[in-house]
C-alpha positions as a Markdown table, in Angstrom:
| # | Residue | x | y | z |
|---|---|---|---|---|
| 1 | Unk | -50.2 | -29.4 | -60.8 |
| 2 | Unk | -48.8 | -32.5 | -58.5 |
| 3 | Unk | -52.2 | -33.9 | -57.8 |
| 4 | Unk | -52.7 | -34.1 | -62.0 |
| 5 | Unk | -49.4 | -35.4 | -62.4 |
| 6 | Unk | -50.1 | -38.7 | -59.8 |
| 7 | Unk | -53.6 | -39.0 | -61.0 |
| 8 | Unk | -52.1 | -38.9 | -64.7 |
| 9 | Unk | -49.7 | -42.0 | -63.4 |
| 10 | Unk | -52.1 | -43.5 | -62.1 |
| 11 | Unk | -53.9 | -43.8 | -65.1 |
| 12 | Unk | -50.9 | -45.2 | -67.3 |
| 13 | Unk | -50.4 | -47.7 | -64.5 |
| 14 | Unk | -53.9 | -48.6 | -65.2 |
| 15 | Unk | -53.5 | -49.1 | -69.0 |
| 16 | Unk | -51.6 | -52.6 | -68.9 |
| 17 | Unk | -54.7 | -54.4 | -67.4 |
| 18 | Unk | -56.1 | -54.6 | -70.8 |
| 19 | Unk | -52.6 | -55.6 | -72.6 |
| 20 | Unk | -50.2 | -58.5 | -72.3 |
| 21 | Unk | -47.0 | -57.4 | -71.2 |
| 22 | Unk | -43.2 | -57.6 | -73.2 |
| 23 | Unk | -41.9 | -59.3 | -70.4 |
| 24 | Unk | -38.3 | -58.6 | -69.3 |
| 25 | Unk | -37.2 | -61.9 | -67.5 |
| 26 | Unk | -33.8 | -61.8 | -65.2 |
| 27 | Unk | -31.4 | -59.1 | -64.4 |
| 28 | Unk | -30.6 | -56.3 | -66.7 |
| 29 | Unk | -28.5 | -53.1 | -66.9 |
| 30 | Unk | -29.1 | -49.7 | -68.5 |
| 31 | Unk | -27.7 | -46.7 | -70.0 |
| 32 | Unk | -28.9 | -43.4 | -70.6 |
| 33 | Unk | -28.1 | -39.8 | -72.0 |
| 34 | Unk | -29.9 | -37.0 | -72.7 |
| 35 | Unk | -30.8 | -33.3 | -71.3 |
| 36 | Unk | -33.0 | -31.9 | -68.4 |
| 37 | Unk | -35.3 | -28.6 | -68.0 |
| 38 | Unk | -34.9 | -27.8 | -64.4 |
| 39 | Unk | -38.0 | -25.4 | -64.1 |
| 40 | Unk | -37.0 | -21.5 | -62.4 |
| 41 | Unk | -36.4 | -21.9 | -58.7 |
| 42 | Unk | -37.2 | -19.4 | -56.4 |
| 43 | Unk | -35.4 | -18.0 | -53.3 |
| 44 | Unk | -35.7 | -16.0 | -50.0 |
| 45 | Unk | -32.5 | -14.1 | -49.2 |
| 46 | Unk | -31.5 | -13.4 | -45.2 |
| 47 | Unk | -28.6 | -11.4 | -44.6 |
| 48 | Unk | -26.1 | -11.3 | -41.3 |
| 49 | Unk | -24.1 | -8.3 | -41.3 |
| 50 | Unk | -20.8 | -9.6 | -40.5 |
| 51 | Unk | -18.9 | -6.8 | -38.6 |
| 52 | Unk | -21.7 | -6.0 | -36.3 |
| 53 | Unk | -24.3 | -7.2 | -33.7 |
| 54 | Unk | -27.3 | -6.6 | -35.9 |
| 55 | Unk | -29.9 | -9.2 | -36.3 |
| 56 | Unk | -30.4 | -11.5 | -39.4 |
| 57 | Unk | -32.1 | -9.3 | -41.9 |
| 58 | Unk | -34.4 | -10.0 | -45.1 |
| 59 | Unk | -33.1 | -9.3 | -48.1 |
| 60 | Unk | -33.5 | -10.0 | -51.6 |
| 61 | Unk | -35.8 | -12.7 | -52.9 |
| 62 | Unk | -36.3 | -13.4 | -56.7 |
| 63 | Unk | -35.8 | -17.0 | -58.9 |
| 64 | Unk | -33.2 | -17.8 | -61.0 |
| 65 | Unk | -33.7 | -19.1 | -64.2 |
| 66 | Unk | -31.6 | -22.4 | -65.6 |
| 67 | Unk | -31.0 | -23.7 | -69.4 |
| 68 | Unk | -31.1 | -27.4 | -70.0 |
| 69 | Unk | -27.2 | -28.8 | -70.1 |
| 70 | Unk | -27.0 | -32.5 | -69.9 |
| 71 | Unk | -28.3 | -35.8 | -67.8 |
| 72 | Unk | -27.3 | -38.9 | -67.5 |
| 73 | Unk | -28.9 | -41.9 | -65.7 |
| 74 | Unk | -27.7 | -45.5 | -65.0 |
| 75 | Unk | -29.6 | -48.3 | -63.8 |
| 76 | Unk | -29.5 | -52.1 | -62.6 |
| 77 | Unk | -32.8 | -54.2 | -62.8 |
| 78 | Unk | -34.8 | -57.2 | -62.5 |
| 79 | Unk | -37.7 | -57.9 | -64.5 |
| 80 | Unk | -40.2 | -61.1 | -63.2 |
| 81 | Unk | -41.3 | -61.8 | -66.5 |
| 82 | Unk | -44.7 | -60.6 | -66.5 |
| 83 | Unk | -44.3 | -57.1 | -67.7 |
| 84 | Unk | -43.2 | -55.7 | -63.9 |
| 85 | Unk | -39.5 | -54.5 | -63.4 |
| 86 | Unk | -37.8 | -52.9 | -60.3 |
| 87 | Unk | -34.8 | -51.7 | -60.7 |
| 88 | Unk | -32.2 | -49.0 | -58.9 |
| 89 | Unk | -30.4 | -46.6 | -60.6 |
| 90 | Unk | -28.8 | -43.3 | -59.9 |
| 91 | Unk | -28.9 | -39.7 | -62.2 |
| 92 | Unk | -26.9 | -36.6 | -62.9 |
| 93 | Unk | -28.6 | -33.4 | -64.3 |
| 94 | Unk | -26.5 | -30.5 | -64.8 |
| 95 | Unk | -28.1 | -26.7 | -65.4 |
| 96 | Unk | -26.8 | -23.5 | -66.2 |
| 97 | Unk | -28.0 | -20.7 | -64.4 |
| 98 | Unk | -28.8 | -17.9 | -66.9 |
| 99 | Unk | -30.6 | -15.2 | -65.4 |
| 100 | Unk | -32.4 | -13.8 | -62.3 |
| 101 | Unk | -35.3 | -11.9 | -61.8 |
| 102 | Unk | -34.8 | -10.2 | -58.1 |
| 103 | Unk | -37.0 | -8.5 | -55.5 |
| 104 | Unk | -34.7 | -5.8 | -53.4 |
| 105 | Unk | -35.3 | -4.6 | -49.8 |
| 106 | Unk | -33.6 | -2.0 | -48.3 |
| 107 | Unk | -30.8 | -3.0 | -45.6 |
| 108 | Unk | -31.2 | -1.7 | -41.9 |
| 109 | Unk | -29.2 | 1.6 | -40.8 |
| 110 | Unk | -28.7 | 2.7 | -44.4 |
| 111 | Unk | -25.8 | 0.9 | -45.0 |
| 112 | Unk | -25.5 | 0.2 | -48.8 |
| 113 | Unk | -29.2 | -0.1 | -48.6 |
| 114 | Unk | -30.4 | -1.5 | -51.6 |
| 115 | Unk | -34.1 | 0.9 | -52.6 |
| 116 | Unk | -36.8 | -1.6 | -52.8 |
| 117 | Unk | -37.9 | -2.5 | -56.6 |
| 118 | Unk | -37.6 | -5.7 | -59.1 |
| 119 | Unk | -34.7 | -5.9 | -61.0 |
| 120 | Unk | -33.3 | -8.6 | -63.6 |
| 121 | Unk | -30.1 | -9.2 | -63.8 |
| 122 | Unk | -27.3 | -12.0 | -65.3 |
| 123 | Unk | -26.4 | -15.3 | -63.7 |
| 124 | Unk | -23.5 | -17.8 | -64.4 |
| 125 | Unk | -22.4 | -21.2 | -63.1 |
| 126 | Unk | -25.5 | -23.7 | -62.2 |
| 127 | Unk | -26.5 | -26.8 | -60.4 |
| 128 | Unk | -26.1 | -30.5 | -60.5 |
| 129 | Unk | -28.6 | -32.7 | -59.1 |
| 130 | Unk | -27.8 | -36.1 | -58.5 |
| 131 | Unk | -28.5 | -39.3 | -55.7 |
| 132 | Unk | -30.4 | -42.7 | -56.1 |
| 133 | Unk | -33.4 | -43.6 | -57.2 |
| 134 | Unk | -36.0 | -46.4 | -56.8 |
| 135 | Unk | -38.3 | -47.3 | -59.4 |
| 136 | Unk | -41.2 | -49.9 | -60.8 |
| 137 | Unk | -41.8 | -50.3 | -63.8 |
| 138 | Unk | -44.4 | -51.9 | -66.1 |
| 139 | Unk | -43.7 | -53.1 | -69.9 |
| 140 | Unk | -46.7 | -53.6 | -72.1 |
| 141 | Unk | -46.8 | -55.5 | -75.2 |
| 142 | Unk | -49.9 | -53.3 | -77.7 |
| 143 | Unk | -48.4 | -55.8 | -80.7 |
| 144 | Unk | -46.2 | -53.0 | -81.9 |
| 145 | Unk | -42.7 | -53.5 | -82.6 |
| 146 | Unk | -41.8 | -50.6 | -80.0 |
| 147 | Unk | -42.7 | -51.6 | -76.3 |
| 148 | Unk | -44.5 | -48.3 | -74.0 |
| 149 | Unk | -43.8 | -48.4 | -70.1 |
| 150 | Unk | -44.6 | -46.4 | -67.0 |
| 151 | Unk | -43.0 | -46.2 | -64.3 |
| 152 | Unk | -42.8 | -44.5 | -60.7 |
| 153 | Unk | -39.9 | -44.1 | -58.6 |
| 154 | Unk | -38.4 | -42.1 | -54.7 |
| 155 | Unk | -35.6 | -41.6 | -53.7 |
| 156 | Unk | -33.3 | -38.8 | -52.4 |
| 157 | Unk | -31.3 | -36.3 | -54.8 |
| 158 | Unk | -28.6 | -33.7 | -54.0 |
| 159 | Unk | -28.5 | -30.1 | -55.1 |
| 160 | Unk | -25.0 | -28.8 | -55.5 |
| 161 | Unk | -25.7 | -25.3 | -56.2 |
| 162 | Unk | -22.8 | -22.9 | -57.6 |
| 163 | Unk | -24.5 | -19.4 | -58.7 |
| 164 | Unk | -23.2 | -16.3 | -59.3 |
| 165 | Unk | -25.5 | -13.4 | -59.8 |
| 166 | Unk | -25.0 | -9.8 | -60.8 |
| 167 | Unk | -26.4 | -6.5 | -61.8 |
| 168 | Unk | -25.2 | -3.2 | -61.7 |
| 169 | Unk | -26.4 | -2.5 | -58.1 |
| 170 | Unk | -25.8 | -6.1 | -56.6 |
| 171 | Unk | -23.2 | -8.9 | -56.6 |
| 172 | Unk | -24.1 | -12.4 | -55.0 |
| 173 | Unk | -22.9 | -15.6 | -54.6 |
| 174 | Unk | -25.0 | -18.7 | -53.7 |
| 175 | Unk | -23.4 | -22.1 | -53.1 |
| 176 | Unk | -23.5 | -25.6 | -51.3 |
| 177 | Unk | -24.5 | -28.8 | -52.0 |
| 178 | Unk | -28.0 | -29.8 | -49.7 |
| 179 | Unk | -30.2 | -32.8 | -50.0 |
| 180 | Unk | -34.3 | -33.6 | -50.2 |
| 181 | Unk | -36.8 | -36.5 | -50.3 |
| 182 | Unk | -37.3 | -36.9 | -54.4 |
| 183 | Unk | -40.2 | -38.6 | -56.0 |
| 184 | Unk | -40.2 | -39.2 | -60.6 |
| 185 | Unk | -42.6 | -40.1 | -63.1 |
| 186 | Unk | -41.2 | -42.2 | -66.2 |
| 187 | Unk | -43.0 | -42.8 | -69.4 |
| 188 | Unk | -41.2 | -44.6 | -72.1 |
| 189 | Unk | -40.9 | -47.0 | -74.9 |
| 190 | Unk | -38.2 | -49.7 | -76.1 |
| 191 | Unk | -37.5 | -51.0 | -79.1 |
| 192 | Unk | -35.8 | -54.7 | -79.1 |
| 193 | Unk | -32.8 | -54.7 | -81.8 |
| 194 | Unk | -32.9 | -58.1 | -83.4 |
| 195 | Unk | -29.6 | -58.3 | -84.2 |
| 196 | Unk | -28.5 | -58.7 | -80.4 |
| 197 | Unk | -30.6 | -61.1 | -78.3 |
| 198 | Unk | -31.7 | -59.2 | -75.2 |
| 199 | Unk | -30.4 | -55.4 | -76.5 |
| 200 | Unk | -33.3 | -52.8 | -76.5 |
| 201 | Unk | -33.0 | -49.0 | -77.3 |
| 202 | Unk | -34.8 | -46.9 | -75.3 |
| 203 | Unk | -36.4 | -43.5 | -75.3 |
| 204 | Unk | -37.8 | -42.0 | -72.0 |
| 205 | Unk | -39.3 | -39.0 | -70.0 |
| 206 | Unk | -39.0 | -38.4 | -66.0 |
| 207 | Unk | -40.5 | -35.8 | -64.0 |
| 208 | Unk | -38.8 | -35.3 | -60.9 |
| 209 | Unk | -40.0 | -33.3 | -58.0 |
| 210 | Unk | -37.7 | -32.4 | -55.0 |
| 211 | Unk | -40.0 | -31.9 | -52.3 |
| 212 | Unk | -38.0 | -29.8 | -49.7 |
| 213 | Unk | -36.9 | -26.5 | -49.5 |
| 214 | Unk | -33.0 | -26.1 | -49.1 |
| 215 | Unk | -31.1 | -23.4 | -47.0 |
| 216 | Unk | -27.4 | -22.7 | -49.1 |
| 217 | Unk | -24.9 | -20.1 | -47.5 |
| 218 | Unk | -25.3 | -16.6 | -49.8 |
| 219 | Unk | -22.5 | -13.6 | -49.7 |
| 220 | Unk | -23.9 | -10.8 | -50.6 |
| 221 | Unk | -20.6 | -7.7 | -50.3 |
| 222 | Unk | -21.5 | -4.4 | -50.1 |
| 223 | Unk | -19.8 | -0.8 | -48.9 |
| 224 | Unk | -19.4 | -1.4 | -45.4 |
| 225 | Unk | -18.5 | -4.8 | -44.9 |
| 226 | Unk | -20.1 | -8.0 | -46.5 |
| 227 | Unk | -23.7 | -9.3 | -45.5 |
| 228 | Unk | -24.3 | -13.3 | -45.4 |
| 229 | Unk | -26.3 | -15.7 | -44.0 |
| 230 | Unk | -29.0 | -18.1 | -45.2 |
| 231 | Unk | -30.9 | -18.1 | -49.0 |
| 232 | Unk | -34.0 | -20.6 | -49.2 |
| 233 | Unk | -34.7 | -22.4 | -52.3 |
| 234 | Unk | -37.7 | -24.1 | -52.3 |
| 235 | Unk | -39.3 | -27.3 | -54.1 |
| 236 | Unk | -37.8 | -27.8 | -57.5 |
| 237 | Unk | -38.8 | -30.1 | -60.7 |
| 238 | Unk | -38.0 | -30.8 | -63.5 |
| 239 | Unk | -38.2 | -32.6 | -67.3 |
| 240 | Unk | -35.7 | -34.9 | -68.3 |
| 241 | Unk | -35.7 | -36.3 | -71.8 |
| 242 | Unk | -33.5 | -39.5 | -72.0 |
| 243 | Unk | -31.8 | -42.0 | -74.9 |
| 244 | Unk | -30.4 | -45.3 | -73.6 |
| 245 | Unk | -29.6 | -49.0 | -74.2 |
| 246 | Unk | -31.0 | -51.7 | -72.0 |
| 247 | Unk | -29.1 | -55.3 | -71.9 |
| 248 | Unk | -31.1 | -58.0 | -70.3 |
| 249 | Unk | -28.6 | -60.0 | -68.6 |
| 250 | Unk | -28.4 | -64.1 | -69.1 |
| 251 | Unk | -30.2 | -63.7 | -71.8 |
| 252 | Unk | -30.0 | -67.3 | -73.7 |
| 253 | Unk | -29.2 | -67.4 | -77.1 |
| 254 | Unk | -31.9 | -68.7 | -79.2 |
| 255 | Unk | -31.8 | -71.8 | -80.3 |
| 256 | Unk | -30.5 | -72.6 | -83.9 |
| 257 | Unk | -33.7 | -73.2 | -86.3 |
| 258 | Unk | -33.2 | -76.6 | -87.7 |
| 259 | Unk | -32.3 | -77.3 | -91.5 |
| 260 | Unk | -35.7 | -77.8 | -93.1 |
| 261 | Unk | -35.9 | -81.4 | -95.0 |
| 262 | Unk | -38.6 | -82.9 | -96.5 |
| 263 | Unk | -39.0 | -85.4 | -93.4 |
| 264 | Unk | -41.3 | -86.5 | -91.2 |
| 265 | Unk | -42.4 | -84.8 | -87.9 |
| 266 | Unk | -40.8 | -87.3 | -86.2 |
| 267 | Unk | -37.0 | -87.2 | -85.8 |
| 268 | Unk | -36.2 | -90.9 | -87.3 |
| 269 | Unk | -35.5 | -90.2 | -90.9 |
| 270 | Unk | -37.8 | -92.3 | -93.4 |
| 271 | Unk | -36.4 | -93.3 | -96.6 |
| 272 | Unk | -40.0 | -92.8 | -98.6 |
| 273 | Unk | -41.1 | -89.0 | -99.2 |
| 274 | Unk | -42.4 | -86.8 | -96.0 |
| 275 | Unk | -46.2 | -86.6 | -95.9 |
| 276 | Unk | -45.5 | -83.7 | -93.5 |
| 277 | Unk | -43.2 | -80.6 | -94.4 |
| 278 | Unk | -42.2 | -77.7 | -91.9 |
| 279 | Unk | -41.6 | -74.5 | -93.2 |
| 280 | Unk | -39.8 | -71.3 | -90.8 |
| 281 | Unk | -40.3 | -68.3 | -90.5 |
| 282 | Unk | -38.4 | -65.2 | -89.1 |
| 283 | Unk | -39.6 | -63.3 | -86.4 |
| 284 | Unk | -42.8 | -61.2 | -86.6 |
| 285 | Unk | -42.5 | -62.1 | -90.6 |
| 286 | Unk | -45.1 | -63.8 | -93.0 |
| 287 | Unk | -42.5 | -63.6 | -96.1 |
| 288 | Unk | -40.8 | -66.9 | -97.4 |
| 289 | Unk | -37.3 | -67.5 | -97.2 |
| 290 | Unk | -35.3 | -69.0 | -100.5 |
| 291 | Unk | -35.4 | -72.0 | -98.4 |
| 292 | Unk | -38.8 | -72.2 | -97.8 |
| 293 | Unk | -39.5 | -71.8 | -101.2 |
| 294 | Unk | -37.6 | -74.9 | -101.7 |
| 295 | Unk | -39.7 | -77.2 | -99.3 |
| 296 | Unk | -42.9 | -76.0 | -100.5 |
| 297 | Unk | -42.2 | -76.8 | -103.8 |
| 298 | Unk | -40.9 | -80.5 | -102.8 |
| 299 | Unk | -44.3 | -80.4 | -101.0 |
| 300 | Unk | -46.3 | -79.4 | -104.2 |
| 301 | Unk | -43.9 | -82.3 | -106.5 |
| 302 | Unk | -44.6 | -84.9 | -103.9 |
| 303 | Unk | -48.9 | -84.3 | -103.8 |
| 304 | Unk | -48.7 | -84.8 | -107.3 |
| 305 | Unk | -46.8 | -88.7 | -107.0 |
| 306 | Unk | -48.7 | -89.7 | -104.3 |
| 307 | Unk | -52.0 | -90.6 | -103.6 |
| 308 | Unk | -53.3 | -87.2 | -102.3 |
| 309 | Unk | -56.5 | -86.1 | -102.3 |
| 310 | Unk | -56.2 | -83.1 | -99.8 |
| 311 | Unk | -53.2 | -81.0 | -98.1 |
| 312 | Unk | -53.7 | -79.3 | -94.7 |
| 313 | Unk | -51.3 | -76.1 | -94.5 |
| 314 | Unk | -51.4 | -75.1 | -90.5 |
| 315 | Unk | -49.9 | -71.8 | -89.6 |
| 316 | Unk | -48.4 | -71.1 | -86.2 |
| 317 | Unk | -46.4 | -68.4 | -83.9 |
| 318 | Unk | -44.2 | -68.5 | -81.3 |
| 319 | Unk | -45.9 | -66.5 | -77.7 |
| 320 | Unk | -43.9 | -63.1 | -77.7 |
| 321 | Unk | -46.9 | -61.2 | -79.3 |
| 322 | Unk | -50.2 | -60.9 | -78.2 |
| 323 | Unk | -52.9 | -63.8 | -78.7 |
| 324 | Unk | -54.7 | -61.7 | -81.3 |
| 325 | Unk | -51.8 | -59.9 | -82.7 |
| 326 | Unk | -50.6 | -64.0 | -83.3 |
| 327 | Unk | -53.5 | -65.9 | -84.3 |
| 328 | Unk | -53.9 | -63.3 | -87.2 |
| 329 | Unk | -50.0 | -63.6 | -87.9 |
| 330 | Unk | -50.6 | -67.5 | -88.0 |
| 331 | Unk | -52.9 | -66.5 | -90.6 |
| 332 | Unk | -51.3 | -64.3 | -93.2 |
| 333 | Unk | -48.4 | -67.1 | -92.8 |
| 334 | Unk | -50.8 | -70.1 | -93.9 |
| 335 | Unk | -51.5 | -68.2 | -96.6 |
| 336 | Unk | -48.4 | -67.1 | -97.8 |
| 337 | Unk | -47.4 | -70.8 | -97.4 |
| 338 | Unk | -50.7 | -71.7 | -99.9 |
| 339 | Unk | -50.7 | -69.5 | -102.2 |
| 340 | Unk | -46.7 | -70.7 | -102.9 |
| 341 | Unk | -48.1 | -73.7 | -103.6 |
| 342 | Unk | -50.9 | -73.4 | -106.0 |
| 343 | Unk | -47.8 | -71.2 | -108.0 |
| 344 | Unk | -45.9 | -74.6 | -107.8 |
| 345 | Unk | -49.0 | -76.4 | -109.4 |
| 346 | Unk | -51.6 | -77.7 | -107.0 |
| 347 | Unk | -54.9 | -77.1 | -107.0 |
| 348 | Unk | -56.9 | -74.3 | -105.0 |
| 349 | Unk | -59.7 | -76.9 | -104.4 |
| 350 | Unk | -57.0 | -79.5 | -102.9 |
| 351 | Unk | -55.7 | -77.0 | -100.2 |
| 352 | Unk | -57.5 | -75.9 | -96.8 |
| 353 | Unk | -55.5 | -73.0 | -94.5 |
| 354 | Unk | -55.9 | -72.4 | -91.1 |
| 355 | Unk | -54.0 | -70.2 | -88.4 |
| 356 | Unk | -53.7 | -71.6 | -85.0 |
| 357 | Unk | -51.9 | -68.6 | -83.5 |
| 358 | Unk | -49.8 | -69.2 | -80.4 |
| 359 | Unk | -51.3 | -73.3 | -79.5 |
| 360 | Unk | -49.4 | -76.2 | -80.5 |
| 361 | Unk | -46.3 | -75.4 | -79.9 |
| 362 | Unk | -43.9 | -77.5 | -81.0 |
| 363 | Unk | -40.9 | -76.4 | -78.3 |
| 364 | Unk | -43.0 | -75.9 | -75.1 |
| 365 | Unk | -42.0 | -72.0 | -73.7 |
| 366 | Unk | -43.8 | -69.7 | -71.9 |
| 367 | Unk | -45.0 | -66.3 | -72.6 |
| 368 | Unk | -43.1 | -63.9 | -74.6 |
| 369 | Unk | -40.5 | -66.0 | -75.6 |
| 370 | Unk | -38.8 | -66.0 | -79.3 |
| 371 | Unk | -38.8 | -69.6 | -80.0 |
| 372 | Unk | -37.5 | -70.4 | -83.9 |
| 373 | Unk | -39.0 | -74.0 | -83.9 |
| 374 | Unk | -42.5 | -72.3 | -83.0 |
| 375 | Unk | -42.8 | -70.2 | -86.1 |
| 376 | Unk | -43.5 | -72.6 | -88.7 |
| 377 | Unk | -46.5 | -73.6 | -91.0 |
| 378 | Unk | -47.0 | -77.3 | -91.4 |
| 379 | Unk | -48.0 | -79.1 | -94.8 |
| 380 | Unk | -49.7 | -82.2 | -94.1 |
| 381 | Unk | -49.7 | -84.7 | -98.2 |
| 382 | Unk | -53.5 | -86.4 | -97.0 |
């Protein structure tokens, strides 16, 4: 089951060879809430009869079964802007213990001996696990508007155990807090809210395995005097299913898109018309704005008073999508752009579209960056 569960991570960490990443760039923070399945656990039970000189005895072994209660998880980052992100974070998990299923042995010298048999019986209290964990992270950008990522941490996680475990024949009590080595699998996606730069809601999956076994102090009273000693728990795991926001620190604002004018490309102001018209857009979107309405029809009124024999309409993106995912954005944005204008009046045969994707930027950035000024279409009067 382990060895599927690495070769499974393996194979996500794999996956982002073949896509551009959604880079996270800086510091971040997160915060996360959800639930966790720790799987059953199971035990090995040896007594110490306390009023005697008797050696340590076995006793009952069994597993207790848990219910999923809550989990929390908090984490500081760093992304490097390519898609990798390392980050530390700590967890809380809390389950409630349920039920056991218990195998009896009988006690030495027949005191309160217990026959031998299976028996199931009721548990209550539970077990919080909790400590810091380590983990990298890779973002992947498949030109969705959700963002996957995989991830791998270790670490080290406490088990603060508080059971209490009954039947008719048997009454025992299992408690202390012990700690093991901890390693998680992560699997998630974000989704970037556009109405706060740098906020992203996220929804995520760990599997954690503790990979010691842990020795808590057990009572176990019965007629005579009460036995203790030792209970072994072994390896635990579990599946944690978490909802979250992520704030990517520093993030700067983005810059204001300019007014649109009928003006030239460059910035000193000409008193005759614009042979050149820029026309935004808003993120991810091929739709005109009332604005942009506006300039292609001052476009399509000038071609008609000036000497114009032919009118270039260039689309463009900015780089936070993928090159193909853009160049066929810069596309549907040209031609959103051209068929405006042959509603405005101008002729079919006088306009030629083209899509230059994520080239010719017109504010220099670097990948995965939301630049305003970059996603434009250009309307160049020949």
């Amino acid at each position: 089951m382990k060895l599927r569960l690495i070769l499974a991570a393996a194979t996500c960490l794999a996956l982002p060879i073949a896509a551009h990443a959604q880079p996270v760039t800086g510091p971040y923070v997160s915060l996360e809430g959800g639930t966790s399945f720790l799987n059953s656990t199971n035990y090995d039970n040896w007594a110490q009869q306390d009023f005697g000189q008797l050696p340590a005895v076995q006793g009952p072994t069994g597993k207790i079964i848990f219910r999923p209660s809550y989990a929390g998880a908090v984490s500081v980052g760093y992304g490097f802007g390519n898609g990798l992100r390392v980050e530390l974070g700590g967890n809380l998990y809390r389950n409630t213990a349920v039920k056991v299923n218990e195998n009896t042995t009988a006690l030495p010298l027949g005191v309160a001996a217990v026959s031998p048999g299976s028996i199931s019986g009721g548990a209550t209290g539970g077990q919080y696990t909790y400590g810091p964990m380590l983990n990298v992270l890779y973002d992947m950008n498949l030109g969705l508007p959700i963002f996957p990522y995989v991830g791998v941490g270790v670490g080290y996680q406490w088990a603060k155990l508080q059971n209490h475990i009954y039947d008719s024949t048997f009454v025992d009590n299992y408690e202390g807090t012990r700690g093991s080595f901890a390693y998680q699998i992560i699997a998630g996606v974000s989704y970037p809210l556009p109405m706060v730069q740098g906020l992203s809601v996220t929804a995520e999956y760990r599997f954690m395995q503790l990979t010691a076994s842990r020795n808590y102090v057990t009572t176990y009273p019965v007629p005579g005097g009460p036995y203790d000693g030792p209970v072994k728990f072994g390896q635990q795991s579990s599946h944690t299913f978490l909802i979250g926001l992520r704030y990517q620190l520093f993030n700067p604002a983005p810059a204001p898109a300019p007014a649109p004018a009928v003006a030239p490309v460059a910035a000193a102001p000409a008193p005759a018309p614009a042979r050149t018209y820029l026309v935004f857009f808003d993120w991810d979107k091929a739709s005109l704005t009332p604005r942009a309405t506006q300039i292609i029809a001052q476009a399509a009124s000038d071609s008609k008073t000036q000497a114009t024999t032919t009118i270039d309409v260039n689309g463009y993106t900015d780089t936070s999508g993928t090159p193909v995912y853009n160049q066929g954005l810069s596309v549907r944005r040209a031609k959103a752009v051209a068929a405006q204008l042959v509603t405005d009046g101008v002729p079919a045969s006088e306009i030629t579209t083209k899509g230059f994707g994520d080239t010719n930027l017109l504010v220099p950035t670097g990948p995965g960056v939301r630049e305003p000024q970059n996603r434009r279409v250009e309307i160049i009067l020949n």
